[in-house]
TIVO-2410 file (N, C-alpha, C; in nm, 3 decimals):
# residues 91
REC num residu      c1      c2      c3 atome chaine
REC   1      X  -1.056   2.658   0.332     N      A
REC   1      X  -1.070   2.534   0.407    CA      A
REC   1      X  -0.997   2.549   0.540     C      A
REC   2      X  -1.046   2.500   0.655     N      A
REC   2      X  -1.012   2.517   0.755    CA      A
REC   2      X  -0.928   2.357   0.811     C      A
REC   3      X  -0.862   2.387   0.956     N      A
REC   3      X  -0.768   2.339   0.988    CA      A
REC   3      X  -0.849   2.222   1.028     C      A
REC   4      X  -0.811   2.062   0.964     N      A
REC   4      X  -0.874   1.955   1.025    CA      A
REC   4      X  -0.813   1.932   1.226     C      A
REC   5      X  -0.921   1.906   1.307     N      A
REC   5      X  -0.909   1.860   1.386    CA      A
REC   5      X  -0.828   1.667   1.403     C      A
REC   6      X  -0.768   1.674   1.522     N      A
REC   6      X  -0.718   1.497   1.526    CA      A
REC   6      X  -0.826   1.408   1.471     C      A
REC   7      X  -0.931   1.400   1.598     N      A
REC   7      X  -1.013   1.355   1.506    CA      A
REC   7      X  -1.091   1.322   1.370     C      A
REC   8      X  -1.105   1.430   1.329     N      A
REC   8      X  -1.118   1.445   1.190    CA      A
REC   8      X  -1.000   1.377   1.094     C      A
REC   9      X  -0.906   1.360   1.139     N      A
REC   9      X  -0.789   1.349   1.055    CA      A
REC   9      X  -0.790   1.182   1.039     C      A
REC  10      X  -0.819   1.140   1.221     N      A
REC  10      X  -0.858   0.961   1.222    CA      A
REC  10      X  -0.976   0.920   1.149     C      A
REC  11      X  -1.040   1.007   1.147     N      A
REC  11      X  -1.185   0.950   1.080    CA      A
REC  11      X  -1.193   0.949   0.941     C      A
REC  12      X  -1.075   1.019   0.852     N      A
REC  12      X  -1.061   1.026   0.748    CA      A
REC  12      X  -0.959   0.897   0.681     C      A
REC  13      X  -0.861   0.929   0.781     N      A
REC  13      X  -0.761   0.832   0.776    CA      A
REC  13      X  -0.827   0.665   0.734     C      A
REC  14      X  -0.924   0.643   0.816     N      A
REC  14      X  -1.015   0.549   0.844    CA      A
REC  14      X  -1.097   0.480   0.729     C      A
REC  15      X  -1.192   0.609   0.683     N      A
REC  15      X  -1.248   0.617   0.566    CA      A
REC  15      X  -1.156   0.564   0.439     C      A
REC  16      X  -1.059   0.665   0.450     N      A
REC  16      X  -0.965   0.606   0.307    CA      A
REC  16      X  -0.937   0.445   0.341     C      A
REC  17      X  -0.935   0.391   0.425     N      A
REC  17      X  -0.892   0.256   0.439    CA      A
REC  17      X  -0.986   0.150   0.383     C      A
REC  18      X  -1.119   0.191   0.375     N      A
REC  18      X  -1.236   0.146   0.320    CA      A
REC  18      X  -1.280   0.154   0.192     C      A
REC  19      X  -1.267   0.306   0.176     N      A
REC  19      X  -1.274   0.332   0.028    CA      A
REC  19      X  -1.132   0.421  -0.037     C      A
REC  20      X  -1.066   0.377  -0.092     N      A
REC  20      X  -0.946   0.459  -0.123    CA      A
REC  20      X  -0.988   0.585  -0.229     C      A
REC  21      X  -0.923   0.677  -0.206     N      A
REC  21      X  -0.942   0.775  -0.324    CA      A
REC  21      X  -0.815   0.832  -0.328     C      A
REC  22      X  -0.813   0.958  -0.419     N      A
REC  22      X  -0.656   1.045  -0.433    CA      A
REC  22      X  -0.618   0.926  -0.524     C      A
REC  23      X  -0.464   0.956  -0.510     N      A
REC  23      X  -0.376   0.891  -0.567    CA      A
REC  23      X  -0.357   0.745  -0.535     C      A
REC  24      X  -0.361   0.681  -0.421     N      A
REC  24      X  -0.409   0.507  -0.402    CA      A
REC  24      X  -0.482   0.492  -0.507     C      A
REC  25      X  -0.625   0.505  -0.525     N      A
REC  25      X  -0.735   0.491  -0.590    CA      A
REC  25      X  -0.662   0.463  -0.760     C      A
REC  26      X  -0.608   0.600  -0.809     N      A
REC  26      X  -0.575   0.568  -0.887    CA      A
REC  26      X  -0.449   0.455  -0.944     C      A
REC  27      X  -0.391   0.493  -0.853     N      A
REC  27      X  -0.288   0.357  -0.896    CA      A
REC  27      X  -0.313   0.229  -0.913     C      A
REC  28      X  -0.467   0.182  -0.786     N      A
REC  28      X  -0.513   0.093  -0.834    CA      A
REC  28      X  -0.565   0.086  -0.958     C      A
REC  29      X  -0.669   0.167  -0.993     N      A
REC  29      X  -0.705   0.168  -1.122    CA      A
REC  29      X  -0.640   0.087  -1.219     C      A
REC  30      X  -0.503   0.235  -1.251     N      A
REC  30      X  -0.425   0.168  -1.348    CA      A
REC  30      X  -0.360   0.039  -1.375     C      A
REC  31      X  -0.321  -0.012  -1.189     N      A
REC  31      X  -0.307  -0.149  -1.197    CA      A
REC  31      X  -0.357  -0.276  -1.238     C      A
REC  32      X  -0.495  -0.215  -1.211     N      A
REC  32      X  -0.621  -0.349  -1.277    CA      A
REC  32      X  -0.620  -0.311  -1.417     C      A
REC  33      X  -0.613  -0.250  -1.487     N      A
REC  33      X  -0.601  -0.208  -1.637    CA      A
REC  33      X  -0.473  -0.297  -1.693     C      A
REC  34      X  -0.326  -0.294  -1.617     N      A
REC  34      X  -0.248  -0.332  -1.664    CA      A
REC  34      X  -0.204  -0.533  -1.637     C      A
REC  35      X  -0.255  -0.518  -1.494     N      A
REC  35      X  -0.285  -0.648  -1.468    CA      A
REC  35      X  -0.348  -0.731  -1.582     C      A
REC  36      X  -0.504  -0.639  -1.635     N      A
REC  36      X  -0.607  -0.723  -1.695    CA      A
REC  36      X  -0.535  -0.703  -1.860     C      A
REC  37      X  -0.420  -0.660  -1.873     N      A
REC  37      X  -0.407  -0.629  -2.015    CA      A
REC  37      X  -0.310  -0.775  -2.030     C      A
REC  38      X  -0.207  -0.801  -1.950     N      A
REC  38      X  -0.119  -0.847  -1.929    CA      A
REC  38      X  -0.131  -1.031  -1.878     C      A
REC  39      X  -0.237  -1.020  -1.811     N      A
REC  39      X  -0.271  -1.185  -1.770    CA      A
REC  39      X  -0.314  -1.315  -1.862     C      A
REC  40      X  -0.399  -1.256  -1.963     N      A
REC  40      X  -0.411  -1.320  -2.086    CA      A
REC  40      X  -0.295  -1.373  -2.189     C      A
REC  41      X  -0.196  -1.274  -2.144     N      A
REC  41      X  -0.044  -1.317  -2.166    CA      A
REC  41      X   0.020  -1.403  -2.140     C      A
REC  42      X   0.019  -1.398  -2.025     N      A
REC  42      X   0.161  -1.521  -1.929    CA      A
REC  42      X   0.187  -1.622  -1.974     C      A
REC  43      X   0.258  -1.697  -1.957     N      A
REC  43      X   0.269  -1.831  -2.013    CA      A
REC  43      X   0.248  -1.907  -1.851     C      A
REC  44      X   0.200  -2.051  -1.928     N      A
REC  44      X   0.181  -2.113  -1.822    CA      A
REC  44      X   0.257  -2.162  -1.703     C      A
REC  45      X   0.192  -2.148  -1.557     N      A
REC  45      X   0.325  -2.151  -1.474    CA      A
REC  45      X   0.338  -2.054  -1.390     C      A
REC  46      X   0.312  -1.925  -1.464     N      A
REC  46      X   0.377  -1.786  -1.424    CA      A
REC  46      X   0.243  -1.769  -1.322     C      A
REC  47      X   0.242  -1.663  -1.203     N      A
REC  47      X   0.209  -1.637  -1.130    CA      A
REC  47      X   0.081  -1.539  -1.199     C      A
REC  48      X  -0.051  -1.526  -1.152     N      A
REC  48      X  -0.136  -1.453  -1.185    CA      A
REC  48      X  -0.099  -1.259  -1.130     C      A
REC  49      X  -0.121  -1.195  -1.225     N      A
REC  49      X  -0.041  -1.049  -1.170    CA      A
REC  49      X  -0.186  -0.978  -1.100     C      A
REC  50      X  -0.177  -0.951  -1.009     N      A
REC  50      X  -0.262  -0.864  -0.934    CA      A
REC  50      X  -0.233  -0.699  -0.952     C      A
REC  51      X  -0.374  -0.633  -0.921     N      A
REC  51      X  -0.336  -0.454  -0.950    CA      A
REC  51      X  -0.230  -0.444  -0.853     C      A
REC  52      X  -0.208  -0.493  -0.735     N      A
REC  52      X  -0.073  -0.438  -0.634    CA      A
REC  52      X   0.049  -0.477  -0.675     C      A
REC  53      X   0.069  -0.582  -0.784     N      A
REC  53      X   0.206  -0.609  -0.846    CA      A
REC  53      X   0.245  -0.496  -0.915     C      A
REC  54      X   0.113  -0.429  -0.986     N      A
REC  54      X   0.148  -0.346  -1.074    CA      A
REC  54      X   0.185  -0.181  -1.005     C      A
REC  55      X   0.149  -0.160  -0.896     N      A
REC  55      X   0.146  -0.055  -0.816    CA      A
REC  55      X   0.285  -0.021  -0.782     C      A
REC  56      X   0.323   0.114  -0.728     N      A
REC  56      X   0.401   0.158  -0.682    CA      A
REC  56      X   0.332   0.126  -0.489     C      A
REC  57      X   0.478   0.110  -0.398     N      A
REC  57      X   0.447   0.136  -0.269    CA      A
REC  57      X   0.491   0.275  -0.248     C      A
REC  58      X   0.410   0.356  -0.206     N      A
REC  58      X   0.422   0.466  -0.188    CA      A
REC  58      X   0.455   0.523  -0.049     C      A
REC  59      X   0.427   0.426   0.081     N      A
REC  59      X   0.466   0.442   0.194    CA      A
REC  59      X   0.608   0.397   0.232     C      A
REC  60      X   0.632   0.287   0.132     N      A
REC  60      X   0.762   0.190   0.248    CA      A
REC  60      X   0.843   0.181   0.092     C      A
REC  61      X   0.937   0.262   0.060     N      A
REC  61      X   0.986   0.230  -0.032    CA      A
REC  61      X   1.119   0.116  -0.030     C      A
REC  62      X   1.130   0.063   0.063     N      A
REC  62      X   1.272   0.032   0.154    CA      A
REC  62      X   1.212  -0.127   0.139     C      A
REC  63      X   1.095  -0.160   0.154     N      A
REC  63      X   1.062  -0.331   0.171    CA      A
REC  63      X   1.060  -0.441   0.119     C      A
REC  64      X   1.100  -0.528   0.150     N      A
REC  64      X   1.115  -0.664   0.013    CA      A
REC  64      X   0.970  -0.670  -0.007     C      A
REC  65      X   0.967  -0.715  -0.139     N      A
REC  65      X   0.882  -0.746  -0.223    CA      A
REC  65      X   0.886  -0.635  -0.283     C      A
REC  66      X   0.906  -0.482  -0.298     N      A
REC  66      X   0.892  -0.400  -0.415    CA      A
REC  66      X   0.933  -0.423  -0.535     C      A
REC  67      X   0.860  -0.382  -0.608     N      A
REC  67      X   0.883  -0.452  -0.772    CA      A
REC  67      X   0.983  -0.314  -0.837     C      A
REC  68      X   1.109  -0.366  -0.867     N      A
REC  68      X   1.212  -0.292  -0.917    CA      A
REC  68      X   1.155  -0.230  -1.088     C      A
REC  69      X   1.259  -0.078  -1.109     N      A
REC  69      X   1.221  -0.049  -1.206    CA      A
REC  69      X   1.249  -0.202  -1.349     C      A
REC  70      X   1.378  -0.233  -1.315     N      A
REC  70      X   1.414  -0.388  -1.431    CA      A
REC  70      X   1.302  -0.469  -1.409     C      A
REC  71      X   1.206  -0.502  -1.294     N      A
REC  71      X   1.134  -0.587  -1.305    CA      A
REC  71      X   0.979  -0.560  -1.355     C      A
REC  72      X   0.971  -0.427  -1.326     N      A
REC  72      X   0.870  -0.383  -1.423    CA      A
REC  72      X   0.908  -0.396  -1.526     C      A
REC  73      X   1.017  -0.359  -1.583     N      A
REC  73      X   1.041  -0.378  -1.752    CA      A
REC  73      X   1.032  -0.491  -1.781     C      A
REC  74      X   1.076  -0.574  -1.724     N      A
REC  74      X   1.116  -0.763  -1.745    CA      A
REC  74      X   0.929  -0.785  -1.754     C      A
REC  75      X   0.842  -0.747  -1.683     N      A
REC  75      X   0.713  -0.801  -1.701    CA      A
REC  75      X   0.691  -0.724  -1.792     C      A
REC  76      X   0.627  -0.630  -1.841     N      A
REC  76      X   0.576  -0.560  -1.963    CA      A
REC  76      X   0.675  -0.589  -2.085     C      A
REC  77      X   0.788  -0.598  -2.095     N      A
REC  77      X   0.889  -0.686  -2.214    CA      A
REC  77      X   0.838  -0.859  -2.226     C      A
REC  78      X   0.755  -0.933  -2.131     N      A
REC  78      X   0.762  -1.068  -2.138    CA      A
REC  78      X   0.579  -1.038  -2.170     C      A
REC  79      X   0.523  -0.987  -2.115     N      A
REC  79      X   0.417  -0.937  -2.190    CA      A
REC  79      X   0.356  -0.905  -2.348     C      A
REC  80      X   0.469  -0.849  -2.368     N      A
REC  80      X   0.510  -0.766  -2.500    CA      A
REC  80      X   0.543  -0.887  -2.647     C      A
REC  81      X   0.619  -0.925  -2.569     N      A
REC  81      X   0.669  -1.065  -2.653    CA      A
REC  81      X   0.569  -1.180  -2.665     C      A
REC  82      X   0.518  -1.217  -2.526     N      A
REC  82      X   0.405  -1.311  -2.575    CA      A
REC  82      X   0.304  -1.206  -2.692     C      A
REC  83      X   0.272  -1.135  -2.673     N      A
REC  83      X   0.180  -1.111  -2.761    CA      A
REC  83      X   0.237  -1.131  -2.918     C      A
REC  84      X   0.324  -1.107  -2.919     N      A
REC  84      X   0.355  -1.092  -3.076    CA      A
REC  84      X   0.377  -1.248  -3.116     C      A
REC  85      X   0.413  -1.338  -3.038     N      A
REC  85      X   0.430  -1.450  -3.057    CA      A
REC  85      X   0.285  -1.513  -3.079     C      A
REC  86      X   0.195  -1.450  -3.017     N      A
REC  86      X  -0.004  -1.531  -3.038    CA      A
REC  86      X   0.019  -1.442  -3.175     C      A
REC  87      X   0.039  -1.319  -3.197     N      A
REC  87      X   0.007  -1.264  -3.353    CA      A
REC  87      X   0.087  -1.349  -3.462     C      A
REC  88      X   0.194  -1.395  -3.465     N      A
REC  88      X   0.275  -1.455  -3.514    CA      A
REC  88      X   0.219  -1.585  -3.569     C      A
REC  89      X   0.162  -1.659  -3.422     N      A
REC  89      X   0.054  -1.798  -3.446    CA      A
REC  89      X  -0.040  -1.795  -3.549     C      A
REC  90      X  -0.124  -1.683  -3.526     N      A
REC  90      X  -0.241  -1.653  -3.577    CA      A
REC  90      X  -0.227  -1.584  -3.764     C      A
REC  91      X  -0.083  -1.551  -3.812     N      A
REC  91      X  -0.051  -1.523  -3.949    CA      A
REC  91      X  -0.069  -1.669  -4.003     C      A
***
């Protein structure tokens, strides 16, 4: 494979902005997977979780709003618990 030109590099740059692939792509993925596992959960009140809650920022690790490793745990633990509490209902 040969050496991309500037251009080439903007026009790609560009492209991914439209359609993501690589590793973006997937993170979304997994985000909508965990989002959609997790929303049926919440209790009422709580904020609807989007795939970018669930995402890592991979450019700006430094910015408010990043979701801390405790606060990932704190959602998938409050996740975790509602569920067993609907199984619990349902015995």
């Amino acid at each position: 494979m040969g050496l991309l030109t500037p251009r080439q590099l903007i026009e790609w740059r560009a492209f991914a902005t439209l359609e993501p692939f690589g590793e973006e792509a997937d993170y979304w993925r997994a985000g909508l997977i965990a989002a959609a596992t997790l929303n049926p959960h919440r209790t009422r009140g709580r904020k609807v979780l989007t795939p970018e809650d669930m995402m890592p920022n991979l450019y700006d690790r430094k910015s408010a709003g990043n979701q801390s490793v405790s606060d990932m745990r704190e959602t998938m633990v409050a996740g975790m618990n509602a569920q067993k509490r609907k199984r619990q209902r349902g015995n």
